[in-house]
C-alpha positions as CSV (number, residue, x, y, z in Angstrom):
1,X,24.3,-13.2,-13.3
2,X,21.8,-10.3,-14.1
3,X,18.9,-13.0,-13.1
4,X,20.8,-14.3,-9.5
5,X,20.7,-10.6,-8.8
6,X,17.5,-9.8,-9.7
7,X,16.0,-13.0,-7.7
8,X,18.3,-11.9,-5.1
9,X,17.0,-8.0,-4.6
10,X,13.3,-8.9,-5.0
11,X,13.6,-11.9,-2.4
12,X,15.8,-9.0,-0.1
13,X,12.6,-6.3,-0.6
14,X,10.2,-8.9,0.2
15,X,11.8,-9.4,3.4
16,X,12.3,-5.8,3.9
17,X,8.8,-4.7,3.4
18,X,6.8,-6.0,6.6
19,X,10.1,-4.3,9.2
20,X,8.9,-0.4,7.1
21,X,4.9,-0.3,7.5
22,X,4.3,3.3,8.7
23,X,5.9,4.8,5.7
24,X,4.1,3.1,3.3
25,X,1.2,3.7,5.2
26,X,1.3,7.1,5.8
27,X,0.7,8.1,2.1
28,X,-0.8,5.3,0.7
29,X,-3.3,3.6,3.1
30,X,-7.0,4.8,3.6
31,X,-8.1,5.5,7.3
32,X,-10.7,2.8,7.2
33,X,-7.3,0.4,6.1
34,X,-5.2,1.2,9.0
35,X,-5.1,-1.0,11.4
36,X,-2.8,-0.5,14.7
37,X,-2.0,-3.2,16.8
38,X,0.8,-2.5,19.4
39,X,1.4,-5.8,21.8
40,X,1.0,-5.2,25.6
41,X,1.7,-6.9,29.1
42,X,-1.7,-7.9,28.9
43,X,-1.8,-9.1,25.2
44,X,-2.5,-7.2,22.0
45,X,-4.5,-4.5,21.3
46,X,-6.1,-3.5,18.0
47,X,-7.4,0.0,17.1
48,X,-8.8,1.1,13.6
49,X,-11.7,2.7,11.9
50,X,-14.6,1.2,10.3
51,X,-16.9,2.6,7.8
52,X,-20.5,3.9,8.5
53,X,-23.2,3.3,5.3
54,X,-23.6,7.0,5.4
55,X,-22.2,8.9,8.4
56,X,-21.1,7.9,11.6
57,X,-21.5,11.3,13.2
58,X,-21.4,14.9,11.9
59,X,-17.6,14.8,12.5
60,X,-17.0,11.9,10.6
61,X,-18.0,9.3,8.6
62,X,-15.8,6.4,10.2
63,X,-16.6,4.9,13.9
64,X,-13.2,4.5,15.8
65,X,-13.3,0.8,17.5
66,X,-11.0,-0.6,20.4
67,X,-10.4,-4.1,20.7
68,X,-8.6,-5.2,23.9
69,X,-8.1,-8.8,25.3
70,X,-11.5,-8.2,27.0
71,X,-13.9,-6.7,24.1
72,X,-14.3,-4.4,21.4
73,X,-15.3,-0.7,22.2
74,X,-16.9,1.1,19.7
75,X,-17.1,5.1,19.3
76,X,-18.1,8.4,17.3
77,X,-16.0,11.0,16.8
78,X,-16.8,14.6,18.2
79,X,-15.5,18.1,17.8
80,X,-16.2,20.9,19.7
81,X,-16.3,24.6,19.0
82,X,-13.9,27.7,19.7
83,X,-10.1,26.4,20.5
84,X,-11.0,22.9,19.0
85,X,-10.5,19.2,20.1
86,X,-11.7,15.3,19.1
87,X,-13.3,13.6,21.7
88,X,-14.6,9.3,21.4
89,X,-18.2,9.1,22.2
90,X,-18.8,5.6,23.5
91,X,-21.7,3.9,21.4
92,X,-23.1,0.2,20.7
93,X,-21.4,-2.0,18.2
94,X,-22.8,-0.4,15.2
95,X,-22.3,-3.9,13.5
96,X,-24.8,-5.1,14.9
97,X,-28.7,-6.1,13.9
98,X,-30.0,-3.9,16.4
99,X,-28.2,-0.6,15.2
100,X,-30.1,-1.0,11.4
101,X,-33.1,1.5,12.8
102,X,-31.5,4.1,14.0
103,X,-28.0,3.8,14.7
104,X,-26.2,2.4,17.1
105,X,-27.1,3.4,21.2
106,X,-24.9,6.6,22.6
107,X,-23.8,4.9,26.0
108,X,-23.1,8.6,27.4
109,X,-25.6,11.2,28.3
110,X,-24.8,14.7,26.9
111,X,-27.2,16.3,28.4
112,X,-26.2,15.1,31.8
113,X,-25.2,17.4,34.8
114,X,-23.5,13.8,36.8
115,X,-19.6,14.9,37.0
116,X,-18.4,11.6,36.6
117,X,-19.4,11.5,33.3
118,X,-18.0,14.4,32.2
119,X,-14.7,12.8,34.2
120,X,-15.6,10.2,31.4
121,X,-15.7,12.1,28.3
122,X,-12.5,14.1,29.5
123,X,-10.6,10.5,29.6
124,X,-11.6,10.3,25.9
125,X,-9.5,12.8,24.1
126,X,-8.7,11.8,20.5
127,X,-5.3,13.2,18.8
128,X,-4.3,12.1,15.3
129,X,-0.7,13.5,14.2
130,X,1.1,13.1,11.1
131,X,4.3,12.2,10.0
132,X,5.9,15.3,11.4
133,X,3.7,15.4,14.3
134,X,1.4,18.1,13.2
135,X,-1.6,17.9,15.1
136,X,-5.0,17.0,13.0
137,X,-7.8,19.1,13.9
138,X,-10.3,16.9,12.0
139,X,-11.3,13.4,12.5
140,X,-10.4,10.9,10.1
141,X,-12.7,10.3,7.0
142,X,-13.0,7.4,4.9
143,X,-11.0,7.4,1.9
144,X,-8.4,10.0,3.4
145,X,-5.1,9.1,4.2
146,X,-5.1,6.7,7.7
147,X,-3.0,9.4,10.7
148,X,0.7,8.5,11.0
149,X,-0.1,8.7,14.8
150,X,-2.9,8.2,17.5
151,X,-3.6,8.8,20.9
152,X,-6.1,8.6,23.1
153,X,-4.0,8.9,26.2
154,X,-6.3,8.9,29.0
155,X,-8.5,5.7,27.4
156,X,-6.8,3.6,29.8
157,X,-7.8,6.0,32.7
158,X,-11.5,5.2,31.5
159,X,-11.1,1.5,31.2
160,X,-9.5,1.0,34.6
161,X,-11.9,2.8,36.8
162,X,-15.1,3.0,34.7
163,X,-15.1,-0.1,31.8
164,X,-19.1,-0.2,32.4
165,X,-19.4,3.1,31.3
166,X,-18.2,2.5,27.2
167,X,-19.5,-0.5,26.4
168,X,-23.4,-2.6,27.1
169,X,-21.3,-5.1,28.5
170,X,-23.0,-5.8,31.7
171,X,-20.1,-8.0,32.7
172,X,-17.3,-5.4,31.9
173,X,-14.7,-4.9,34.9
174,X,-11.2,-3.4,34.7
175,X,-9.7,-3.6,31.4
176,X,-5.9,-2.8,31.9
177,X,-4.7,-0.6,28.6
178,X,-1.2,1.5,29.0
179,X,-0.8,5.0,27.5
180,X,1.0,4.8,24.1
181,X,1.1,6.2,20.5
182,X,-0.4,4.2,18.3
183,X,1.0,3.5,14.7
184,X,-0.6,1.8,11.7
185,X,1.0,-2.0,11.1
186,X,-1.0,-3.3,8.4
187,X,-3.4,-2.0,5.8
188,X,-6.5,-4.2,5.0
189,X,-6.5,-5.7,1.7
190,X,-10.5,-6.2,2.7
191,X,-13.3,-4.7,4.4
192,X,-16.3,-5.6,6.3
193,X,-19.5,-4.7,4.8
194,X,-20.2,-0.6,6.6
195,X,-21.9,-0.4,10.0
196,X,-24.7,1.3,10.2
197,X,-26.5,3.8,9.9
């Protein structure tokens, strides 16, 4: 009897487990684990964080990487001074043989005075929350616990009128994502070697 039940609750939890991700992950899965994939009109998206050999950016030392049904965007994480905020700095795949020099390629000039780009960088907002929706004013790091929540709610904005501008793509056009909180689904049991630098 004691065995039938046993069998019975273990087959029940392994069941259970997949339907209660976000709590598990919330404590117990690294940032460079999470991986959130929320399904669309358009198909499924997948957003996560992958691992730099050293450090990504002074903010960080993950890259944050957007795959859509389209391509994969890849960015840096920056903060700014005073009353602080994360913003996505669109780069080259940093996977790739061409980043080993230096780094992968910023796609956005800083330095610029052209509006539009700034229009750009103000579509690329980052928020991570927690599990009680405290805001994070930090991006995430490797190794630390993945955010219970993200949104980059104007992203969409950024794809939909100005696609070219995040990615090398010289074919990018339109890329249709909705606004939305993202939340982690899985957490990787394995990694891909770090990007560079």
């Amino acid at each position: 009897m004691f065995k039938a039940f046993t069998r019975l609750a273990t087959a029940t939890a392994i069941v259970l487990v997949p339907f209660f991700p976000v709590a598990l992950l919330a404590d117990e899965c690294p940032a460079e684990r999470a991986l959130y994939s929320p399904d669309t009109e358009d198909g499924r998206l997948e957003l996560g964080f992958a691992r730099a050999q050293n450090y990504a950016s002074i903010a960080s030392n993950l890259y944050l990487y957007l795959t859509t049904t389209q391509r994969t965007y890849w960015f840096t994480f920056s903060v700014s001074n005073g009353y602080s905020g994360i913003t996505l700095l669109p780069v080259t795949d940093p996977t790739r043989a061409d980043a080993k020099p230096d780094g992968p390629q910023e796609l956005i000039d800083l330095s610029s005075n052209d509006e539009a780009m700034h229009d750009v960088l103000r579509a690329l907002r980052f928020y991570a929350l927690d599990e009680d929706f405290t805001f994070c004013f930090e991006p995430p790091m490797s190794g630390e616990p993945a955010p219970a929540y993200v949104m980059v709610p104007e992203i969409g904005l950024a794809l939909w009128y100005g696609a070219g501008d995040l990615t090398d793509d010289p074919a990018a056009d339109r890329d249709p994502v909705p606004r939305g909180v993202f939340q982690p689904e899985v957490c990787l049991d394995t990694l891909p070697p770090p990007a560079w630098p």
